[in-house]
N, C-alpha and C positions, 0 to 999 in steps of 0.2 A: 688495608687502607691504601689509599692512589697516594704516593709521599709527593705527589704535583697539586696537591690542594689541602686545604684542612676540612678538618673534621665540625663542622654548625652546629653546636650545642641545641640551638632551638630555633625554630623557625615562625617566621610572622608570614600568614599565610593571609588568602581573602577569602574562604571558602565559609568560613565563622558569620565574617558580615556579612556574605553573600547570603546567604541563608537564613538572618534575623530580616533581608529586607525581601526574602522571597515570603516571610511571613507575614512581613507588616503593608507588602503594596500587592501581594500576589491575589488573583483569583477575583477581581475587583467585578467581574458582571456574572457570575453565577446565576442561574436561574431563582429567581427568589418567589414566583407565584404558586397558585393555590390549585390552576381551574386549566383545562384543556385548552381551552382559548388563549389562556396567557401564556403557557407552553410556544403555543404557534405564534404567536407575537414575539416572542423572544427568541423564539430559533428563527424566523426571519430574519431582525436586528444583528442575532449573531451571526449570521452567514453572513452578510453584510461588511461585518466589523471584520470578519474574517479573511474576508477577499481583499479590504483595504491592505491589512495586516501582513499581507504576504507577496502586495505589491501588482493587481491585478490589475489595476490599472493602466500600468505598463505594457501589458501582454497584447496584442496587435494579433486580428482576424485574419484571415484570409482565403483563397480558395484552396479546397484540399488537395485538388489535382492527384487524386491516387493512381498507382501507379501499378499493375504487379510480373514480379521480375522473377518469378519462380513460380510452378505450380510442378508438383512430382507427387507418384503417391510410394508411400513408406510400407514395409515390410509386412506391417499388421494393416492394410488397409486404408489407412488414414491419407488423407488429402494433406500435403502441406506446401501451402501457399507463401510465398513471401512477396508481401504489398510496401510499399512506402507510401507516405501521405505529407503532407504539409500542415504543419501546427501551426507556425507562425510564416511570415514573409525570409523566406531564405532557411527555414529551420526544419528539419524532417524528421520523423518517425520512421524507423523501417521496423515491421513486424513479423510474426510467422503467426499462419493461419490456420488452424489444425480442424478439419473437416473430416470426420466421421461416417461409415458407412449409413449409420442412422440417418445421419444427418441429410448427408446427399438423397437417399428414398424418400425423406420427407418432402426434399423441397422438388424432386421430380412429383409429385404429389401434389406440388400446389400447394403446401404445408410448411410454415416456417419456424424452423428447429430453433430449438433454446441457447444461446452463447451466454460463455461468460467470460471476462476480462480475467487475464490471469497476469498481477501483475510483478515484473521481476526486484528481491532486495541485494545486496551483496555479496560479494566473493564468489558470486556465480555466471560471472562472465554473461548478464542480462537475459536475451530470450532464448539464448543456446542452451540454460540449465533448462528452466522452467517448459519448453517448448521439447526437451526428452533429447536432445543432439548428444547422445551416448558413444556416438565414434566420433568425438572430441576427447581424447583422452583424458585432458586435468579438468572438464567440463564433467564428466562422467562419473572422476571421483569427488565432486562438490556433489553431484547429486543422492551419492550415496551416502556421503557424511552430513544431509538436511534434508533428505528425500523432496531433492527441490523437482523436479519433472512433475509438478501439480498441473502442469498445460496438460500435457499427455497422459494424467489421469483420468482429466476431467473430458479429455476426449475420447477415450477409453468406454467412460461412462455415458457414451452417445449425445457429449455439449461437445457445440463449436465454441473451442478454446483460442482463442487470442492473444495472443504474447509479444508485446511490445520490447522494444529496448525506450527504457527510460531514460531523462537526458544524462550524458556522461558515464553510460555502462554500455558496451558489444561496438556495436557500430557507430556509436553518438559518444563516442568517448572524446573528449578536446585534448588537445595540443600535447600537453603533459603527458601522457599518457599511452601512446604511439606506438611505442618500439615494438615491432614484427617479433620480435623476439622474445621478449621478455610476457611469460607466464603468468604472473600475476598483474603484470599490467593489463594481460587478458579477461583476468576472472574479475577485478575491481575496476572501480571506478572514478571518475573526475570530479566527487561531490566537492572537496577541497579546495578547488580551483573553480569549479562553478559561484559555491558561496562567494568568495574572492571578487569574482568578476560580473554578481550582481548585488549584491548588499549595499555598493555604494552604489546604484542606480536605482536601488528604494526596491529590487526586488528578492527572489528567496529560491532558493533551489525545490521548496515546497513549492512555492506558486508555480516554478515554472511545471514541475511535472505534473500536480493537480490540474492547471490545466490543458497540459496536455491526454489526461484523460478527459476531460468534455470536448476535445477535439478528434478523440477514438471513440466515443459517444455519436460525435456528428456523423463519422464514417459510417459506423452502424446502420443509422438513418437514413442516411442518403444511399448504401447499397443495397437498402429493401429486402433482404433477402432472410434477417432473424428476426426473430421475435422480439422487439422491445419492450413487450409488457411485460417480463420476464429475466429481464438484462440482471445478470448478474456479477458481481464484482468478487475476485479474494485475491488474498497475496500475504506472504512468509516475511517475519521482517519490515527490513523496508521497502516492500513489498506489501504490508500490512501497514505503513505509514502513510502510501500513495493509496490505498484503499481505503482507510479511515476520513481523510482528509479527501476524495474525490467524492466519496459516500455522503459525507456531510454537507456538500456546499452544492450537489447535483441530483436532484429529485428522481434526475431519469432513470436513477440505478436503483433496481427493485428490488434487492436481495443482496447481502456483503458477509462474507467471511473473512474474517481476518486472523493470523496467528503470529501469533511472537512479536504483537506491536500493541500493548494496551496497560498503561500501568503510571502513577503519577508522575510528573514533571518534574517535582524537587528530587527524588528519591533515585530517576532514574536517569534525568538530564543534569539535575545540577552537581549534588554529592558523585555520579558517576560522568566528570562533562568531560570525559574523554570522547563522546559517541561521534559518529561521522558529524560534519557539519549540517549534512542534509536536515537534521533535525531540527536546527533553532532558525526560530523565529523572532527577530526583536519587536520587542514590546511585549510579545504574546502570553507569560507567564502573568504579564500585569491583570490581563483579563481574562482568564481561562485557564483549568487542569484539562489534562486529555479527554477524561472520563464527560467534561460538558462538551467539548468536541464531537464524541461517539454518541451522547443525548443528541446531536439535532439529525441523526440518522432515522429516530424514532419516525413513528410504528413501525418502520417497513423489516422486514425479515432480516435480523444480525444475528451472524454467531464467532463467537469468540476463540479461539484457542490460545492456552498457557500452558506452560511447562513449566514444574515445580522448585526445578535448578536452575531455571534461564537467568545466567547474569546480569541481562538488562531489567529484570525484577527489580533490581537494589538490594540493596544491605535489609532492607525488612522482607524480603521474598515474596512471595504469595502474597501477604495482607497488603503491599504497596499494587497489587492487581486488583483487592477484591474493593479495596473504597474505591476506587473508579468504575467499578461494578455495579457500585451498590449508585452511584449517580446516574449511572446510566438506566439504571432498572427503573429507577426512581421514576422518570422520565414515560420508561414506558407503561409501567402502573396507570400513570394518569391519564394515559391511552385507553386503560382500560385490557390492554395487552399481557397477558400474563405469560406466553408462550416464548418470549424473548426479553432478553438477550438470552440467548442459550451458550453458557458456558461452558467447554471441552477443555476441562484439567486434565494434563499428562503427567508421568513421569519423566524424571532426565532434564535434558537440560536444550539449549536455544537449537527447536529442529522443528519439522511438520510433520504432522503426522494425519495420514490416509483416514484412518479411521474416521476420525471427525464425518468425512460423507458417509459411512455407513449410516452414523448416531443421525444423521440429519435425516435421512430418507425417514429412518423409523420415524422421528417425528412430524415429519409430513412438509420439509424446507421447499419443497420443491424439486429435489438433489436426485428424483426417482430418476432413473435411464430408461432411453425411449428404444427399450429393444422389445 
């Protein structure tokens, strides 16, 4: 024992009441109808309520002015590109563009290949893990301890992968956060100091990355050159938190994977509120679980990955994933959809895993490669 302090027999904590009022005010707009139609009326409503929710109001248009400041091809083939674009007035994106030998014969072809947004979560130093940048040493070993280079899988598998740096991780990292030096300031990021320095301007580290995926949506669009009927979205983590919440509030994305980001709100944000900032939302527990978040993604093609030890599970494990499961399925039932969500249980604990594209091609996601 530290003989510079005493010993607190007991403590009076808030975590008790916090949690009798996450029961008695939480989840106030849940879907309560009967009929397909009332479904689509209330995922309208909630996208809505959601975009308030997270401060979207705030977020200011403007022209993309892309930009691109790399083009080289890589060892195995692959095109990669590094473009910047403009999200907001003064605010930038820079991304890596992973183009495929597939890829490139299609669109010599007249033909325009399948992408999909591959979005980056933590401790992976942004689109250097995810985008395969393996001669970055401590970039290299994140990727082998969350098999995060899912960019460069999925361009592997003949998609043009897309890998942004999302705000405050690689190149978008603020102030804080800087030092040449320092290593782990490298591989994490400024979610801390973002929260900080928009919550009192009424907005949210969610709003601002969600939209800045419909601002890598617009790019898409406007370079002509992919398939948008086909656009697909995934991402690890939070990575899977920018994909759940871009999924649900943007029609344009026709297809989403997400892993290691799907599981109730009380269980895994509040009993566990250590987690980055990036995750809360004020108000937002008053009207929504995750699991009616991932319902207004319905019908369009979702699949899920969990891992059985993943500590963001919660203290109930597994069963705090599978009732947001079972909402979300609900959802798609009434679509008439039986085929989704398709759920990919793993063993082990908070990682990704490859597999999951096998499992999806056999079922017919769309996930085939265009060799």
């Amino acid at each position: 024992m530290n003989d510079r302090i005493i010993e607190i027999p007991k403590f009076y904590g808030s975590l008790s009441g916090m949690l009798r009022k996450f029961d008695r005010y939480g989840r106030q707009d849940f879907f309560r109808g009967n009929t397909p139609e009332e479904l689509k009326q209330w995922q309208q409503a909630s996208r809505q309520t959601l975009r308030e929710l997270i401060g979207w109001k705030h977020m200011e248009t403007c022209e993309l002015l892309p930009r691109t400041e790399e083009r080289i091809m890589l060892e195995n083939g692959i095109i990669r590109e590094k473009v910047v674009i403009q999200v907001e007035p003064d605010t930038w994106m820079p991304m890596y563009i992973l183009i495929p030998p597939e890829a490139e014969k299609k669109s010599g072809a007249g033909e325009k290949p399948d992408c999909f947004f591959c979005l980056p979560g933590h401790q992976g130093g942004g689109k250097y893990s995810v985008a395969g940048c393996y001669d970055i040493p401590a970039v290299k070993e994140k990727i082998e301890f969350f098999h995060y280079d899912y960019g460069m899988q999925m361009a592997k598998r003949g998609y043009v992968a897309i890998c942004p740096d999302c705000r405050g991780f690689g190149e978008r990292r603020d102030e804080a956060l800087r030092n040449q030096e320092d290593e782990r300031a490298f591989l994490t990021g400024t979610c801390f100091h973002l929260s900080h320095m928009a919550e009192a301007l009424g907005e949210t580290v969610i709003g601002m990355c969600t939209w800045d995926v419909t601002r890598l949506i617009d790019y898409v669009y406007q370079r002509g050159q992919w398939n948008t009927d086909t656009l697909g979205v995934m991402g690890f983590s939070g990575g899977g938190m920018q994909t759940l919440w871009a999924s649900a509030l943007d029609e344009r994305i026709r297809k989403v994977i997400i892993s290691g980001y799907l599981y109730g709100y009380k269980d895994s944000l509040l009993i566990l509120n250590g987690n980055c900032s990036c995750n809360y939302v004020p108000h937002l527990w008053e009207h929504f679980d995750m699991g009616d978040i991932a319902a207004l993604i319905a019908p369009r093609p979702l699949a899920v990955q969990s891992c059985r030890s993943d500590h963001l599970n919660g203290p109930r494990g597994l069963e705090n994933v599978l009732e947001q499961m079972e909402t979300v399925r609900n959802a798609y039932l009434l679509y008439g959809e039986e085929r989704y969500p398709f759920h990919d249980i793993r063993d082990g604990e908070h990682c990704w895993h490859e597999e999951i594209l096998d499992e999806l091609h056999r079922i017919g996601f769309g996930m085939e490669s265009e060799q």
